[in-house]
DOBAPA-650066 format. One line per field, with one value per residue (C-alpha): x, y, z. Coordinates in Angstrom, 2 decimals. Layout:
<nodes>
c1 [X:...]
c2 [Y:...]
c3 [Z:...]
</nodes>
This chain:
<nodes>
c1 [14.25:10.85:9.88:6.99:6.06:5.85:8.23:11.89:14.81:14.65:16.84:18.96:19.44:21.22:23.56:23.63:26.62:27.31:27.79:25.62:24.14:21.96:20.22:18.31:17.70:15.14:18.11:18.99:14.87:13.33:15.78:14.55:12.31:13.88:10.53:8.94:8.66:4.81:4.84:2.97:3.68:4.71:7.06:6.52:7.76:5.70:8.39:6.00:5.77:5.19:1.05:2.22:-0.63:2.52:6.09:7.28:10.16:8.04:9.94:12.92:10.89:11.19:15.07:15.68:12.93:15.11:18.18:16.95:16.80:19.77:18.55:15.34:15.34:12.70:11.54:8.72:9.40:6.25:4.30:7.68:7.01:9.70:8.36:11.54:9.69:7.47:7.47:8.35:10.24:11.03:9.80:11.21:10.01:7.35:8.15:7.57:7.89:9.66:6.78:3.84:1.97:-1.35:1.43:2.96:-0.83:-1.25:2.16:1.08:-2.27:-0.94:1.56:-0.88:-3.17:0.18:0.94:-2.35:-2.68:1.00:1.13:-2.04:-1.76:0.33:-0.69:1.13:1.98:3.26:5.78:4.85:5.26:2.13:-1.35:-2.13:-0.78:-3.78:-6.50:-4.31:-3.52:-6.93:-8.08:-5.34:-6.11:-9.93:-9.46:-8.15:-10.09:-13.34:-14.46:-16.46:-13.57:-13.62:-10.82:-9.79:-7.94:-5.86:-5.28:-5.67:-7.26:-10.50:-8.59:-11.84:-11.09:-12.17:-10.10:-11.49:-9.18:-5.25:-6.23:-5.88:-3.43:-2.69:-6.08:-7.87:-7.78:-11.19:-13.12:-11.35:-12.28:-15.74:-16.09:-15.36:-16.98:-14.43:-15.24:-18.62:-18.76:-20.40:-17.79:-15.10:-13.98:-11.62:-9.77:-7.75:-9.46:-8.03:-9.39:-8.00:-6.64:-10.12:-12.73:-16.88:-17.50:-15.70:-16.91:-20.33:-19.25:-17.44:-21.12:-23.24:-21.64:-21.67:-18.24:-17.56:-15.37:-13.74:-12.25:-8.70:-10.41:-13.39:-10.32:-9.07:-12.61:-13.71:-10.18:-8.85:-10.07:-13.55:-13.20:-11.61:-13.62:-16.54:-14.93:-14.46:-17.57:-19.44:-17.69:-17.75:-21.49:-20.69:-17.35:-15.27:-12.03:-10.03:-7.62:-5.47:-4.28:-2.01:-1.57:1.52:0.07:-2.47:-0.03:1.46:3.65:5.96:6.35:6.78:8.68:9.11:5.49:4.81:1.09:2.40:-0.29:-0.19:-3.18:-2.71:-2.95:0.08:2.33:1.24:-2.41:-1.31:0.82:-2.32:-4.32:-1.69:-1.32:-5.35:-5.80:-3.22:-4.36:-7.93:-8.39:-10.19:-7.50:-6.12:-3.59:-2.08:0.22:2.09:2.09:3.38:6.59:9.28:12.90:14.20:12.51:13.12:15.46:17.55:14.73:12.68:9.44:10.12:11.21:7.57:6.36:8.52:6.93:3.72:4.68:6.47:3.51:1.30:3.41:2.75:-0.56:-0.69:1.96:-1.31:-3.72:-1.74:-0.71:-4.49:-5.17:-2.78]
c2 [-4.71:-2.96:-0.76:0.33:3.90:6.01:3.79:4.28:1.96:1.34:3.90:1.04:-2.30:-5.05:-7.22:-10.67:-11.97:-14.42:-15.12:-18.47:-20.47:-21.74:-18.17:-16.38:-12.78:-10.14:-8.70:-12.09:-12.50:-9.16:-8.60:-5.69:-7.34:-8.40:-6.42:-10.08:-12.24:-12.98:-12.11:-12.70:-9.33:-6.40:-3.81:-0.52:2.59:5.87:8.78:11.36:13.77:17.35:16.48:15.95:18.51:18.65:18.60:14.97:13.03:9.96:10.45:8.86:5.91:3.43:4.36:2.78:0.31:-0.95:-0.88:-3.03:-5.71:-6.92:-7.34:-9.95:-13.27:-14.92:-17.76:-17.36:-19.21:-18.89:-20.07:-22.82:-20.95:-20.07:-16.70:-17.36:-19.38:-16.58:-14.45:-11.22:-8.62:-4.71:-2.92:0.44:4.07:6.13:9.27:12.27:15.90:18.26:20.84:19.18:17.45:16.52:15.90:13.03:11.91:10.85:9.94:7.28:6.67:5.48:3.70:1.46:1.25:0.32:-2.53:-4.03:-4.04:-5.88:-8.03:-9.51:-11.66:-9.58:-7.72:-4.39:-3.36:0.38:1.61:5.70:8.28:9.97:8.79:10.92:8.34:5.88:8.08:7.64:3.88:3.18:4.94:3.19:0.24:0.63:1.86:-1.12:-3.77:-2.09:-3.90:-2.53:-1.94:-1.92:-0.32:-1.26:1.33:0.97:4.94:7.32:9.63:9.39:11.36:12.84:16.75:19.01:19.30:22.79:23.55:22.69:20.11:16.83:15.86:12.74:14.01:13.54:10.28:8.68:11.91:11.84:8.27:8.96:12.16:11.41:7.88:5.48:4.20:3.97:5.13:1.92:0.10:1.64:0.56:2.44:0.47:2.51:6.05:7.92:10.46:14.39:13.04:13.85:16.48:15.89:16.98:15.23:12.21:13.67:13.11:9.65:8.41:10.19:8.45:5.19:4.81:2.15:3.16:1.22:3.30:1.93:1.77:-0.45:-2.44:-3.31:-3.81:-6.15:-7.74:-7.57:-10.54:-9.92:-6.27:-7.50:-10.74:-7.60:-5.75:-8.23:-9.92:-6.14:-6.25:-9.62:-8.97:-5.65:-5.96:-7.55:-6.49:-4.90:-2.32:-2.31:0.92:0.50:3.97:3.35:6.42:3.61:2.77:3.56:6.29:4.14:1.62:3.95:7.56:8.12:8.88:12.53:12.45:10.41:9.31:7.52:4.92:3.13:-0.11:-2.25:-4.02:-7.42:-6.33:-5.01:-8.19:-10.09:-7.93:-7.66:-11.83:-12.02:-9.63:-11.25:-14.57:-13.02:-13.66:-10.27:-8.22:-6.84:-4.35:-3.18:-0.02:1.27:5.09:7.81:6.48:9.67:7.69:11.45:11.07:7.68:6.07:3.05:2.31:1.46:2.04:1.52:-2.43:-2.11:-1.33:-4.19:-6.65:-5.54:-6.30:-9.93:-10.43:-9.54:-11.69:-14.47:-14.20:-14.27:-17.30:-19.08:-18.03:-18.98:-22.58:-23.10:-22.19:-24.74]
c3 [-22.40:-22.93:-20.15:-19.07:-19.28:-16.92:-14.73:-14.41:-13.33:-9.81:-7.66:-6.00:-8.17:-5.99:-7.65:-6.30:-5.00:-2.52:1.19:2.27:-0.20:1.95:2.69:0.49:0.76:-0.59:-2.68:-4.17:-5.09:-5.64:-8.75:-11.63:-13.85:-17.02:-19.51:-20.20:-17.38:-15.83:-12.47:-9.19:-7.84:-8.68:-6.74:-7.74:-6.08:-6.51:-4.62:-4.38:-1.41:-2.51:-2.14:1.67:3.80:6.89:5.88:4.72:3.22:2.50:-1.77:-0.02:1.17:-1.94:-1.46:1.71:1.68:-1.28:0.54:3.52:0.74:2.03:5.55:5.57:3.72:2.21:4.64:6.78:9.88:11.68:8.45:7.44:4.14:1.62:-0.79:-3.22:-5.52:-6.23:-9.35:-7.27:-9.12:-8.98:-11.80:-10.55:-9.89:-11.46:-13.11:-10.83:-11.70:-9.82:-9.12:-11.21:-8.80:-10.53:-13.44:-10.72:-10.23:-14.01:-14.23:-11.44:-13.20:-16.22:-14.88:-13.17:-16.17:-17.95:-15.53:-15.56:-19.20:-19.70:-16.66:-16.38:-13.75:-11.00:-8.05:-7.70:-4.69:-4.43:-2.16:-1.38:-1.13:0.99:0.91:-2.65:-4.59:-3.72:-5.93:-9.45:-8.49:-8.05:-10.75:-13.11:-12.24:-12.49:-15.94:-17.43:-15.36:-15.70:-12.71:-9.22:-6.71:-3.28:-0.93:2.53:4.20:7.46:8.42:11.40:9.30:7.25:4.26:3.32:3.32:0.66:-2.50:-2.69:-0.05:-1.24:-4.11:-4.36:-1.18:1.12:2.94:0.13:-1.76:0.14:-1.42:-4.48:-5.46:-4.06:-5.96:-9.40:-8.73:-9.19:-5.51:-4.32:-0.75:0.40:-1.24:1.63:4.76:7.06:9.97:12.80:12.93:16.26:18.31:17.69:14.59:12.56:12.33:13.24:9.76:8.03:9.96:8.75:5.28:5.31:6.87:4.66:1.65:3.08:4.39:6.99:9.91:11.86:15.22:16.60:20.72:18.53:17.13:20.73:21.99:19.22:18.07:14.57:13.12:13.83:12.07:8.85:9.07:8.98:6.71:3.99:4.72:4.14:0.68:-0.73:-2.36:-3.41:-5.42:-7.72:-6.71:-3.18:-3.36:0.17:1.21:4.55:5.75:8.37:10.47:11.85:13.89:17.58:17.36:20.02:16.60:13.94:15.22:11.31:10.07:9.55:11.56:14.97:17.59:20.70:20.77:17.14:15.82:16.88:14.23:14.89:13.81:10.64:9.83:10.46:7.98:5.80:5.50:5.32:2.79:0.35:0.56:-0.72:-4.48:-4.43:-3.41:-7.54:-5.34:-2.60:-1.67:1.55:2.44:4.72:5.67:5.96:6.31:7.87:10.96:11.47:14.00:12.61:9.89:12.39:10.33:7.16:8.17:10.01:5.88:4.72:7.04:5.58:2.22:3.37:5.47:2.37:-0.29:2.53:2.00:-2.10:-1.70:0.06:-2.40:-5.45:-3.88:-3.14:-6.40:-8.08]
</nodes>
């Protein structure tokens, strides 16, 4: 088996075994991939933390997402949609160094360019680790597809603050992108920004590049099919490709206690889902990653099965686009 590099084994490899034949669980489908198999998706996990502005765990969160394998199964009952005959495997970790952060950036840079370049036809999606690891995924990615990407980001926070101050951390992966022009600013919509979560300049900023923003009270006003109907309307002429960032911080802190930055007034699950099930079904959606998710404060896993719904309800949505496509 040739690896990729940069990417390790994954931290927990199920073995499949048997109870009822006729169910089919994540463990049983999301196996490690075998080095030469073409895939529909990709799971990647990118345990980085250290970049974390307030004190988080969110390393440990491709750990237990991994273990909770063994708790879902693959059929979609509201959709009477079965995800097992997708080519959906684990690919495993990316390299991190102990005290290197901008070290673990590249690392997950490469890695992506890595991916692209030997599995063409996949979409990665990236289980953090905090919201730094979105800049060096992009950026991968961008380097090998050499296309105009747009990002959609579901998040509290703009993650606009100034590298001069701390470097390149989960506040700072809009800037980044925008900053070393990978991203145009127009070419960036944020859904789910809260009150006393944000600063006015910084709001400043995000509109003087051309950032869209998208407030959580204009997301219960409005509904959240009419703001990503907006969103991906506003970015259909522009680009050639989406990258999905789903910041889990969006949400109410009543659904997800284990998110460093909790808030009362987010997003619920069920709009998230939706997204999450839209944005996968769109043919311009290359990639896709889930972020801030600290399994420590957590009670009973409560929101990092809120992260795998995202991802089932996101594989739902690339199980459309690839039927419609047959």
């Amino acid at each position: 088996m040739e690896r990729i590099p940069y990417i390790g084994r994954p931290g927990i490899v199920h073995t499949s075994g048997q109870g009822d034949p006729y169910v089919t669980r994540l463990s049983d489908w999301i196996t490690e991939w075998d080095g030469a198999e073409a895939l529909d998706a990709a799971v990647i996990g990118a345990p980085l933390s250290k970049s974390s502005i307030s004190f988080s765990g969110a390393h440990m969160h491709p750990g237990v997402f991994r273990q909770l394998f063994s708790a879902f199964t693959t059929y979609n009952f509201e959709e009477d949609l079965d995800l097992r005959h997708m080519r959906v495997r684990d690919l495993g970790d990316i390299a991190m160094h102990v005290t290197d952060i901008p070290q673990c950036h590249t690392n997950i840079e490469r890695a992506m360019a890595e991916v692209a370049k030997r599995l063409p036809t996949a979409v990665p999606c990236l289980i953090g680790g905090d919201h730094s690891i979105t800049y060096p995924s992009v950026t991968g990615l961008r380097s090998v597809r050499r296309q105009r990407i747009g990002l959609i980001q579901f998040d509290a926070h703009l993650d606009v603050r100034d590298t001069a101050y701390g470097g390149r951390s989960n506040g700072t992966p809009v800037r980044s992108l925008v900053e070393t022009e990978a991203v145009r600013g127009e070419d960036i919509v944020t859904i789910g920004l809260r009150s006393f979560a944000n600063s006015k300049e910084y709001r400043t900023y995000a509109e003087q590049q051309g950032i869209t923003l998208y407030t959580a009270k204009q997301v219960r006003e409005q509904g959240i099919r009419t703001v990503l109907e907006e969103a991906m309307d506003r970015l259909a002429s522009k680009v050639d490709a989406v990258y999905a960032t789903f910041d889990i911080d969006v949400l109410d802190q009543s659904d997800v206690p284990g998110v460093p930055a909790i808030g009362p007034g987010g997003l619920s699950p069920i709009d998230l889902f939706y997204c999450a099930e839209a944005l996968g079904a769109w043919d311009r959606v290359a990639a896709m990653d889930m972020v801030c998710v600290d399994p420590n404060r957590d009670t009973r896993d409560r929101t990092t099965r809120i992260s795998m719904h995202v991802l089932l309800y996101f594989l739902t949505g690339l199980a459309k686009r690839l039927r419609t496509s047959e």
